[in-house]
C-alpha positions in Angstrom: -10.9 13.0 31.7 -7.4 12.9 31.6 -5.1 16.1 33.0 -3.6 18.0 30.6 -0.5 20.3 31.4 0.4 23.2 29.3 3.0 23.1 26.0 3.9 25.4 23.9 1.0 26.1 20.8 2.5 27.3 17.4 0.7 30.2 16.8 1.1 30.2 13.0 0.4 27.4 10.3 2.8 24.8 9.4 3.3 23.2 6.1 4.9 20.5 4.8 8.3 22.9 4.2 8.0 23.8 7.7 9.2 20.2 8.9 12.7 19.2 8.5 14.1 15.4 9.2 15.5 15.5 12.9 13.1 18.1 14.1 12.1 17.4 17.4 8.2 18.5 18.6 7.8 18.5 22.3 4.2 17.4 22.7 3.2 18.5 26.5 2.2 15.6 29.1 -1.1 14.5 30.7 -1.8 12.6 33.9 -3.2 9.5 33.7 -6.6 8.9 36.1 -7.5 5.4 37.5 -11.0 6.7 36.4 -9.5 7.7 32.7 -8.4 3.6 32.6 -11.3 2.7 33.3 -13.5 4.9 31.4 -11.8 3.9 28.6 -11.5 0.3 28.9 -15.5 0.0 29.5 -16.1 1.5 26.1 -12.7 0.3 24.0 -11.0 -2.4 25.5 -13.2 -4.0 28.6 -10.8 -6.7 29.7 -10.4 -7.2 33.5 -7.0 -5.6 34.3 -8.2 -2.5 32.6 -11.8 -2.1 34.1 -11.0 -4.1 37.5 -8.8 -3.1 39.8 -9.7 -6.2 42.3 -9.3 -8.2 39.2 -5.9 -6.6 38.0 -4.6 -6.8 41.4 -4.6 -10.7 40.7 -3.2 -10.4 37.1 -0.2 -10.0 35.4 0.4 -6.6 35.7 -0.5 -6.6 39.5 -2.6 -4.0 39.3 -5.1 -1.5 37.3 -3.1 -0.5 34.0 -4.2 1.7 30.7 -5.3 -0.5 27.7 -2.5 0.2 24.8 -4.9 1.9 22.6 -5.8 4.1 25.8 -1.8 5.3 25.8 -1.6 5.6 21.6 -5.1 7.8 21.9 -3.4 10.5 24.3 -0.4 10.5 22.1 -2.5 11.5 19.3 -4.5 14.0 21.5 -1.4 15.8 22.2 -0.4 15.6 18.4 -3.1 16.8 17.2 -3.0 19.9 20.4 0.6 20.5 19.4 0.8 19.9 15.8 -2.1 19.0 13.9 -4.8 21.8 15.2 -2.1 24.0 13.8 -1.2 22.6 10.6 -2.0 22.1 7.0 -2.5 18.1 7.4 -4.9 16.6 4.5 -5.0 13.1 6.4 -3.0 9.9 8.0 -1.2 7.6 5.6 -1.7 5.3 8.2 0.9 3.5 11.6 3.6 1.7 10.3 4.7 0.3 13.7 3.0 0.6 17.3 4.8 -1.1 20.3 3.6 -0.7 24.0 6.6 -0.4 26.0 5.7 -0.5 29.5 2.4 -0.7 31.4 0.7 2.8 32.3 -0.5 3.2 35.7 -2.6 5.6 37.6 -1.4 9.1 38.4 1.4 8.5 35.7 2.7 11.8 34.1 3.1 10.7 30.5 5.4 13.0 28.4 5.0 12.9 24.2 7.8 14.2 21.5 7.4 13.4 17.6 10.6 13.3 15.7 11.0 14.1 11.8 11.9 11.3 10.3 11.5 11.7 6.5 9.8 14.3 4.5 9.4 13.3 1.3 7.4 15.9 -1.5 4.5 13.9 -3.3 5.3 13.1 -7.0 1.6 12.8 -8.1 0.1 15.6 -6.1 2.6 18.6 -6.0 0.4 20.3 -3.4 1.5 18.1 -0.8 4.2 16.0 0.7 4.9 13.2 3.7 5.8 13.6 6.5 7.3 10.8 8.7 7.3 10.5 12.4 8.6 8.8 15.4 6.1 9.1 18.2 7.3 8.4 21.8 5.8 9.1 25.0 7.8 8.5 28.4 6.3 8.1 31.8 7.4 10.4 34.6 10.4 7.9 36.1 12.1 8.7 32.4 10.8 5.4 31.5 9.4 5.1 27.9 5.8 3.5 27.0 4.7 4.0 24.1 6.7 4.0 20.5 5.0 4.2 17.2 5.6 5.6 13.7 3.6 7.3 11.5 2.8 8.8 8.0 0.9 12.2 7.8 0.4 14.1 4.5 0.6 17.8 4.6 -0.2 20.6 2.7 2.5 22.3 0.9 2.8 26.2 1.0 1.1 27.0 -1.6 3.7 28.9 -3.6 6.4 25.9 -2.8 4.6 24.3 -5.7 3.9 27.0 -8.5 5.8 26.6 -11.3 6.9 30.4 -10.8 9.0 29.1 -7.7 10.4 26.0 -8.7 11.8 28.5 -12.1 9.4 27.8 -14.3 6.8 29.6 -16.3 3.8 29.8 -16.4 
């Protein structure tokens, strides 16, 4: 399994009020195992520069490298570490756009930050609002690998939405 290096854990629950557009989540960093790429690839994505290093050596890439859905699953482990496990998040609206940058290699340090782009409050279901993200993860030469956006829907704080709060009655 891949290494994980410490990061800073929110000790309290965010909501949707708690993200602003611009905010900037450091997500921590993980090293990358030649055993990780291949463990991976033989269950999710088994083509031969993944699972082969003998093989990869001959490809393209010129050696073993990370399937793209490897790279985009320890961007969302780290999410989920850094932001999800400590938030009010109902579920995924989905990826609007997922681009794999550069190759990963063995014993790469890969480094993840989500950026706020939108937050936008729900006008159907007043309990909860969207939150949109840019989700990057840079190797350790700076270089960056991995660049997606993404829709989650959050919770809002419960009395963001009472009609007591937004000066109404009730």
């Amino acid at each position: 399994m891949a290494e994980r290096e410490q990061g800073s854990i929110p000790s309290t629950v965010r909501y949707f009020e708690d993200f602003h557009v611009g905010q900037r989540d450091d997500l921590g960093s993980v090293v990358v195992t030649g055993a990780d790429i291949v463990a991976f690839a033989r269950q999710f994505d088994p083509q031969p520069f993944h699972v082969d290093p003998q093989a990869a050596r001959a490809s393209a890439f010129g050696g073993l490298v990370a399937s793209g859905w490897h790279t985009a699953s320890l961007f969302m482990r780290l999410y989920v570490e850094r932001v999800l496990a400590h938030a009010a998040s109902v579920l995924s609206a989905g990826v609007d756009d997922l681009r794999w940058l550069r190759p990963v290699r063995p014993g790469d340090t890969l480094s993840a930050r989500a950026t706020v782009l939108a937050c936008t409050p729900s006008r159907t279901r007043p309990d909860r609002g969207t939150v949109r993200i840019l989700g990057e993860m840079t190797n350790h030469r700076g270089e960056l690998v991995l660049r997606l956006r993404s829709a989650i829907v959050f919770q809002r704080r419960p009395a963001a939405h009472s009609p007591r709060a937004v000066g109404g009655s009730y």
